[in-house]
ROZA-794387 format. One record per residue (C-alpha): residue number from 1; residue in three letters; x, y, z. Coordinates in Angstrom, 3 decimals. Example, Ala and Ser with C-alpha at 12.3 -4.5 7.8 and 13.67 -1.06 7.14 Angstrom:
(site 1 "ALA" (12.300 -4.500 7.800));
(site 2 "SER" (13.670 -1.060 7.140));
This chain:
(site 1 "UNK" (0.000 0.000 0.000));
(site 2 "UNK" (1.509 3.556 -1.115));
(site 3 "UNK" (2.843 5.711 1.458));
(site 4 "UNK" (0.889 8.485 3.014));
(site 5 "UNK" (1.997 11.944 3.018));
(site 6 "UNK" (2.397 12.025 7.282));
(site 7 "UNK" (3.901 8.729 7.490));
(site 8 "UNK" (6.398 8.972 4.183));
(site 9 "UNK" (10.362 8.952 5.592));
(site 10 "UNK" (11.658 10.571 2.869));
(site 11 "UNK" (9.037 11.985 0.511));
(site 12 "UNK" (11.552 13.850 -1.053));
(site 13 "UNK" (13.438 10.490 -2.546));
(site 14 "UNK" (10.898 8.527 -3.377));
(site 15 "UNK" (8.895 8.414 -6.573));
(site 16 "UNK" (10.447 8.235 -10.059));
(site 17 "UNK" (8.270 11.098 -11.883));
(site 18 "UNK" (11.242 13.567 -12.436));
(site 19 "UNK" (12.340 11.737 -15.659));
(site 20 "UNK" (10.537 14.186 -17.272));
(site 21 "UNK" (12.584 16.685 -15.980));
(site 22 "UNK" (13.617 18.101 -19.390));
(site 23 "UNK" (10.298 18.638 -20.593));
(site 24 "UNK" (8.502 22.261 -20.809));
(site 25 "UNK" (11.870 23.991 -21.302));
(site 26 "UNK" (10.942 26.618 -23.911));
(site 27 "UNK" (9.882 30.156 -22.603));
(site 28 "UNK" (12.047 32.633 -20.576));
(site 29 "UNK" (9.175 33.590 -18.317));
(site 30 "UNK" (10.566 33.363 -14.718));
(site 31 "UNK" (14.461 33.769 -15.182));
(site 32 "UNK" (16.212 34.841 -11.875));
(site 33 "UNK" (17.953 37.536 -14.456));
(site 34 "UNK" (14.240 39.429 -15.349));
(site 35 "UNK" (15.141 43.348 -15.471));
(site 36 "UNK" (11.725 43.878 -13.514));
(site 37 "UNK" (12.592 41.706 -10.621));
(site 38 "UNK" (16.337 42.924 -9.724));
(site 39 "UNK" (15.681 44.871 -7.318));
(site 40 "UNK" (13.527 42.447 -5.447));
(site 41 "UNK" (14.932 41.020 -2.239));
(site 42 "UNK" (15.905 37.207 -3.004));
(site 43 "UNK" (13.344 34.867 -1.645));
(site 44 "UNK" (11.410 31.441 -2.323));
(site 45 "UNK" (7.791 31.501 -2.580));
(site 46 "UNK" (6.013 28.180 -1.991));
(site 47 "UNK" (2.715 27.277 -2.305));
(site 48 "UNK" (1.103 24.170 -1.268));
(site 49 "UNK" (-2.691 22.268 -1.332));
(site 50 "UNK" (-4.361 21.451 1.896));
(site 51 "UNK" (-2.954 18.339 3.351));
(site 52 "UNK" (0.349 18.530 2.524));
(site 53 "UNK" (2.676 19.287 5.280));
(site 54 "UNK" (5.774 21.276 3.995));
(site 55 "UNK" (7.011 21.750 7.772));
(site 56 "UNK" (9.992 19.166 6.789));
(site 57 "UNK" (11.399 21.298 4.078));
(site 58 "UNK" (10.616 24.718 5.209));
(site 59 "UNK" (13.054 23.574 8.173));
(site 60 "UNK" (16.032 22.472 5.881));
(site 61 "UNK" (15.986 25.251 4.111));
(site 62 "UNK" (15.830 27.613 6.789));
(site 63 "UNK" (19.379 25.670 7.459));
(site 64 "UNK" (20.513 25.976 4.678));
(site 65 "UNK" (19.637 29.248 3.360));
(site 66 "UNK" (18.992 31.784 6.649));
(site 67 "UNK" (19.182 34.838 4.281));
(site 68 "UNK" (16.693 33.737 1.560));
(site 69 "UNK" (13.047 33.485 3.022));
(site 70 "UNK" (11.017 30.980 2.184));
(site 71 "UNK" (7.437 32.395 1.855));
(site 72 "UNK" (4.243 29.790 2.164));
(site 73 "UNK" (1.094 30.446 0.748));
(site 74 "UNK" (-1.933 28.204 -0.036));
(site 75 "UNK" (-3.217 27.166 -3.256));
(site 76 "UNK" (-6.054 24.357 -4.181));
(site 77 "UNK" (-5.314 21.230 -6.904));
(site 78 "UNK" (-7.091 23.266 -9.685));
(site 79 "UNK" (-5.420 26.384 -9.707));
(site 80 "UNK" (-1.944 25.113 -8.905));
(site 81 "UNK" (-0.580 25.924 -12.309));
(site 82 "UNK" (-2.767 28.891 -12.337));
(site 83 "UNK" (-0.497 30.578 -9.445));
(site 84 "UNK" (3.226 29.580 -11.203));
(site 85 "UNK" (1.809 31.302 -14.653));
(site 86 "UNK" (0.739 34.326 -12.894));
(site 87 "UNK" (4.234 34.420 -11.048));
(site 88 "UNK" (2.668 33.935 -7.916));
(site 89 "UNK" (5.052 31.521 -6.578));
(site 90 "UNK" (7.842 29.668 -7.554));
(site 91 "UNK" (7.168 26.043 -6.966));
(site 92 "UNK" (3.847 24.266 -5.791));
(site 93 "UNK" (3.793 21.456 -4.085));
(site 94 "UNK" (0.104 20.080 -5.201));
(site 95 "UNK" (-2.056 16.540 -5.961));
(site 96 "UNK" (-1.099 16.193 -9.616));
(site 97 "UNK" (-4.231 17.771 -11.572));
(site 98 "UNK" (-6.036 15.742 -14.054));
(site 99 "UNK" (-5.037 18.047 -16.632));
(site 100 "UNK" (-1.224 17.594 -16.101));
(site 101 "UNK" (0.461 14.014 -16.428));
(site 102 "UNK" (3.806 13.605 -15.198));
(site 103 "UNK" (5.148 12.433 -18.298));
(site 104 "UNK" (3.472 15.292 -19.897));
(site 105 "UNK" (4.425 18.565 -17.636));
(site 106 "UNK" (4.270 21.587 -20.737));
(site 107 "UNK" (5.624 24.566 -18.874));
(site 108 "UNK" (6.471 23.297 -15.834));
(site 109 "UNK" (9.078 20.838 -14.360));
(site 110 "UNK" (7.539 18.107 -12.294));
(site 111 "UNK" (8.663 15.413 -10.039));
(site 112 "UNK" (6.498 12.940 -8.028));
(site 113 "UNK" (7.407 13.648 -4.319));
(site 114 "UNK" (4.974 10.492 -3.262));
(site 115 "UNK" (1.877 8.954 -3.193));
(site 116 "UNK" (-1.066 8.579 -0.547));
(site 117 "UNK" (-2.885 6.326 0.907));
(site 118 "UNK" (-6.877 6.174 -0.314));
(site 119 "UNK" (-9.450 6.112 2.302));
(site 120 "UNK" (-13.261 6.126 2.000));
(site 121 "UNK" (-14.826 8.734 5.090));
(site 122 "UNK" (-18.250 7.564 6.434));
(site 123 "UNK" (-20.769 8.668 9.180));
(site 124 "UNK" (-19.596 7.326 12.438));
(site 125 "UNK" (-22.560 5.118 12.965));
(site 126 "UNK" (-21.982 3.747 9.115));
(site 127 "UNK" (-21.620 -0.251 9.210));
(site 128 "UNK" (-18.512 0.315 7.049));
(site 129 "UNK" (-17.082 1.698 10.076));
(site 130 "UNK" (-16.441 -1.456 11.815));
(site 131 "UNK" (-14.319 -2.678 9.064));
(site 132 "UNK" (-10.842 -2.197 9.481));
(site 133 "UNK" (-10.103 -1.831 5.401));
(site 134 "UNK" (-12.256 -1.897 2.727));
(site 135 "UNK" (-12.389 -3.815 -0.945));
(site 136 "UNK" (-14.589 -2.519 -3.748));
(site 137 "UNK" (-16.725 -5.058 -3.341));
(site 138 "UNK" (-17.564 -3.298 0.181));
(site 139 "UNK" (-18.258 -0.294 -0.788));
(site 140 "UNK" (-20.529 -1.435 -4.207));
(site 141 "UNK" (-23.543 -0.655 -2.510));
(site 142 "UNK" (-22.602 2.512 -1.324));
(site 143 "UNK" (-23.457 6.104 -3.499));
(site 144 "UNK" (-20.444 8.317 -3.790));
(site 145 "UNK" (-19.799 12.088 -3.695));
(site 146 "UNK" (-17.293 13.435 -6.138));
(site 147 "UNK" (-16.490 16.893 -5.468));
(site 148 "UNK" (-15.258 18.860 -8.482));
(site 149 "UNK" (-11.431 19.091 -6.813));
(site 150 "UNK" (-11.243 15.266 -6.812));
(site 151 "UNK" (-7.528 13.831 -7.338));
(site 152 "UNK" (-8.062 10.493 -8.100));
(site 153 "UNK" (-8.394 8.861 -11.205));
(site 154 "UNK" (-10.781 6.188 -11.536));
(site 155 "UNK" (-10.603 3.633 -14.584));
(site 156 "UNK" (-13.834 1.666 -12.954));
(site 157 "UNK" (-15.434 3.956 -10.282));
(site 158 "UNK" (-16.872 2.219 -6.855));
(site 159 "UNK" (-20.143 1.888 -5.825));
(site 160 "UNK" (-22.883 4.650 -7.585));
(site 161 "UNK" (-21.735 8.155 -8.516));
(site 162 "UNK" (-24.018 10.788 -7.684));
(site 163 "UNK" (-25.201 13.512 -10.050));
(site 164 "UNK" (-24.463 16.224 -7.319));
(site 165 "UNK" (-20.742 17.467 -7.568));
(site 166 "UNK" (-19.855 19.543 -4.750));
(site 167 "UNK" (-17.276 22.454 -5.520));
(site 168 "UNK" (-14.710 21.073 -3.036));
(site 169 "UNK" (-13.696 17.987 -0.192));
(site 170 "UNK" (-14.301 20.245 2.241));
(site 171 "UNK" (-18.192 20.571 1.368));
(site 172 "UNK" (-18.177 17.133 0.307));
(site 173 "UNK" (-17.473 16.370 4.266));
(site 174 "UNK" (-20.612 18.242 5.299));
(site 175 "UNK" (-22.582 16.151 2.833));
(site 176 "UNK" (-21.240 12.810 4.367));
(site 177 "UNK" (-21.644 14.294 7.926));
(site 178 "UNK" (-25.392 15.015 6.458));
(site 179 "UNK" (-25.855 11.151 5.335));
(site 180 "UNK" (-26.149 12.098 1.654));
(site 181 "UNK" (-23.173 9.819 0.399));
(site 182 "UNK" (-19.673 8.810 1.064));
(site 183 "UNK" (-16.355 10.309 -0.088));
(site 184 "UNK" (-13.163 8.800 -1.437));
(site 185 "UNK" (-10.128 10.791 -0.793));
(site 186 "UNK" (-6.344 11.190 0.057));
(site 187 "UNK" (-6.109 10.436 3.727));
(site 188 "UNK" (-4.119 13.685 4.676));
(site 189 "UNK" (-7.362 15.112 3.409));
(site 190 "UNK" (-9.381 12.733 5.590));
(site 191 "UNK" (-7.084 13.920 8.519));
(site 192 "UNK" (-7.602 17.305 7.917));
(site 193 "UNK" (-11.093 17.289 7.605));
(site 194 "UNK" (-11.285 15.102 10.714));
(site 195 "UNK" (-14.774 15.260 13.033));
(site 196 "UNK" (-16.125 13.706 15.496));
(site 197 "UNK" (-18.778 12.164 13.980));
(site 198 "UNK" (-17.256 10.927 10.429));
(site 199 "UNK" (-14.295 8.114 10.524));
(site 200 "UNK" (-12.281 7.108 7.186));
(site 201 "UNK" (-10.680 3.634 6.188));
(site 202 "UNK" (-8.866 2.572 3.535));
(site 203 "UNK" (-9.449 1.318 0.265));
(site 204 "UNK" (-7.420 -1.390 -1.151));
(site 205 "UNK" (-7.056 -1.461 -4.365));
(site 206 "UNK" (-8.282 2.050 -5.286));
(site 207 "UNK" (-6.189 4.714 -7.526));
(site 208 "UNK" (-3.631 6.708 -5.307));
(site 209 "UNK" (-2.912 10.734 -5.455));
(site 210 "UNK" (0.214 11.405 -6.449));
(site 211 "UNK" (1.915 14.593 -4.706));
(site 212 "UNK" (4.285 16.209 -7.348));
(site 213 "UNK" (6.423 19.346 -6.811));
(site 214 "UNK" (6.178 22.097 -9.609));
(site 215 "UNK" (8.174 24.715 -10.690));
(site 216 "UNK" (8.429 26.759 -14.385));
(site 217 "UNK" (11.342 26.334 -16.403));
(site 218 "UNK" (13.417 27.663 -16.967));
(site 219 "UNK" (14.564 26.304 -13.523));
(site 220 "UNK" (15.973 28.927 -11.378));
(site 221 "UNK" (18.938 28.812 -8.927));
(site 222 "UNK" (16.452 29.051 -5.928));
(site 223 "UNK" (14.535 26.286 -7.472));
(site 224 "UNK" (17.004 24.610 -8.094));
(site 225 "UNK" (18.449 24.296 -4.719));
(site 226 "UNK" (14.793 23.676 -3.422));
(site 227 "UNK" (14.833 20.505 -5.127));
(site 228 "UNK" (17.784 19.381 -3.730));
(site 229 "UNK" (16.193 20.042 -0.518));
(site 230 "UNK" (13.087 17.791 -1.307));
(site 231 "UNK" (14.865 15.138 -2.712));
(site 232 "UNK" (17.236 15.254 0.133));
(site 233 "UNK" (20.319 16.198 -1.929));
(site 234 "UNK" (23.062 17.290 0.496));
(site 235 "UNK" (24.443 20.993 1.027));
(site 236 "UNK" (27.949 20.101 -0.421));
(site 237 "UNK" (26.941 17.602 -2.928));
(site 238 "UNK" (27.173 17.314 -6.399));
(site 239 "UNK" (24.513 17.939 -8.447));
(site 240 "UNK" (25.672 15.867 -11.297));
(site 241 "UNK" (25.111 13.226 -9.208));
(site 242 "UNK" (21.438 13.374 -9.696));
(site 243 "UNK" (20.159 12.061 -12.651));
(site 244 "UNK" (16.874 13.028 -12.519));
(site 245 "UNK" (17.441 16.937 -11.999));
(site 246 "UNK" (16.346 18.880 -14.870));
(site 247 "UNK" (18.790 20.149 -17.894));
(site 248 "UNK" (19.784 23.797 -16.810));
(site 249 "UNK" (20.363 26.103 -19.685));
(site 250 "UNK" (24.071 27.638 -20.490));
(site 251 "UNK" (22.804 31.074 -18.500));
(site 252 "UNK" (21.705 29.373 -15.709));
(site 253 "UNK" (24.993 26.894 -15.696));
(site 254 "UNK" (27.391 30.397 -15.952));
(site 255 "UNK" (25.560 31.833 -13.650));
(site 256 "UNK" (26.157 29.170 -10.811));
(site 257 "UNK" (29.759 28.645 -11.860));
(site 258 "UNK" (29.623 32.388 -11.055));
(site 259 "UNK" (28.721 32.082 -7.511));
(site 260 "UNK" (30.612 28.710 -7.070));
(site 261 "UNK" (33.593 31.194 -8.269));
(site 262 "UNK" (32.268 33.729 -5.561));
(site 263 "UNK" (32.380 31.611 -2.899));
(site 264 "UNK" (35.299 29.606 -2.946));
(site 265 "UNK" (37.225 32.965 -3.038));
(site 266 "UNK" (35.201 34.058 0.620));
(site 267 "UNK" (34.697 30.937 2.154));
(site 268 "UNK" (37.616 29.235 3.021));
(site 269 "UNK" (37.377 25.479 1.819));
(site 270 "UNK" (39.473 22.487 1.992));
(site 271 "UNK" (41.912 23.548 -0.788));
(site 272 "UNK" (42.320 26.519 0.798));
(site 273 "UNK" (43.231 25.386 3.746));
(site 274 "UNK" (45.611 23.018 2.427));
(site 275 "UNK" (47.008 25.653 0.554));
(site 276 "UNK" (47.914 27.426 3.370));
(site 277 "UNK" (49.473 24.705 5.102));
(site 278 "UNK" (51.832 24.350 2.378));
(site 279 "UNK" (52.367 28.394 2.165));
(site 280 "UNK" (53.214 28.067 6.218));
(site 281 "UNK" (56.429 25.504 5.562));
């Protein structure tokens, strides 16, 4: 059974979406170099859908990178794309939309961070309840909400749809709560949405979400560095090492070997130092 996004290890090393990595490369919308954006004060905006818990890598970068703020702001699964095209943020970490397949990304980088578990939420007094996973052949019976913002992608759908399409999860819950139906959905979104009076369980066998993080290309050096953070890359380590990163294009490669240039000359390294040694005898 996939992962969920709370109990995940390493969400950032799992999944192996970011093959596509070169795709969507055209376009110079977004460049760290734009003449109307050089006098803005580096930072890293992040948005995110409800559910996911960006906590882990909001903390590593704060490590990392203690002069560059990293600025949160939500988003929801349909408008995800909606915000990086408008230059709203600079990555979104978001339930892949129907309209974008990871093999597929146009505009945008992608790479699948990982997937969740599927759970179906019912009234508390619901005879499903006392189950402690369920099959399809549990839930056939049952009639299904399918709010408009649904994730998952169902090749044979359980149980009977209903006509009624709320706008979101979140008034889908009410709906349960108000007996009209049950409601298959990520389980962080379960959590979330938690109440007293509705429990969730999980569906074997069902279609997963897949959590992906986005970001325009060309890929910036913020960006950049962000997904080294998610996929756990270290501070000092080589990014040729990782296959899956995204092709960077010759401005973008001068421009680090710029700062690499930069730094080595005020930081002193290990060359330095043994340099120095050898200066001293």
């Amino acid at each position: 059974m996939p992962h969920d996004a709370e109990t995940s290890d390493d969400p950032g090393t799992s999944g192996d979406a970011g093959t596509s990595g070169d795709a969507g490369t055209s376009g110079d919308a977004g460049t760290s170099d734009d003449p109307a954006r050089l006098d803005e004060p580096r930072r890293f905006r992040l948005a995110y859908v409800p559910g996911v818990m960006p906590a882990k890598w909001v903390r590593k970068w704060s490590e990392r990178f203690a002069d560059v703020p990293l600025e949160l702001s939500s988003c929801t699964v349909v408008n995800s794309t909606a915000v990086l095209s408008r230059a709203e943020a600079d990555a979104v970490v978001t339930r892949l939309p129907r309209a974008l397949d990871v093999h597929d990304p146009g505009p945008h980088h992608v790479i699948e961070l990982y997937q969740e578990t599927t759970v179906v939420v019912v009234p508390k007094d619901h005879y499903l309840s006392a189950a402690d996973e369920l099959t399809a052949a549990d839930v056939a019976d049952e009639s299904f909400l399918v709010p408009l913002d649904d994730v998952l992608d169902w090749s044979t759908p359980p149980g009977t749809i209903l006509d009624h399409r709320p706008q979101t999860v979140d008034d889908a819950i009410e709906l349960v709560a108000a007996g009209m139906g049950v409601l298959a959905v990520p389980q962080s979104l379960a959590r979330l949405h938690n109440r007293r009076d509705l429990v969730y369980r999980p569906l074997v066998g069902a279609p997963v979400s897949r959590v992906v993080l986005l970001w325009p290309a060309p890929t910036t050096d913020l960006a950049d560095e962000f997904v080294g953070v998610v996929r756990g890359r270290r501070p000092n380590s080589s990014r040729g090492g990782d296959q899956q990163q995204p092709k960077r294009t010759a401005k973008e490669k001068a421009a680090a070997k710029r700062a690499n240039r930069e730094a080595a000359g005020k930081v002193p390294g290990r060359n330095f130092g043994k340099a120095a040694r050898r200066g001293r005898r």
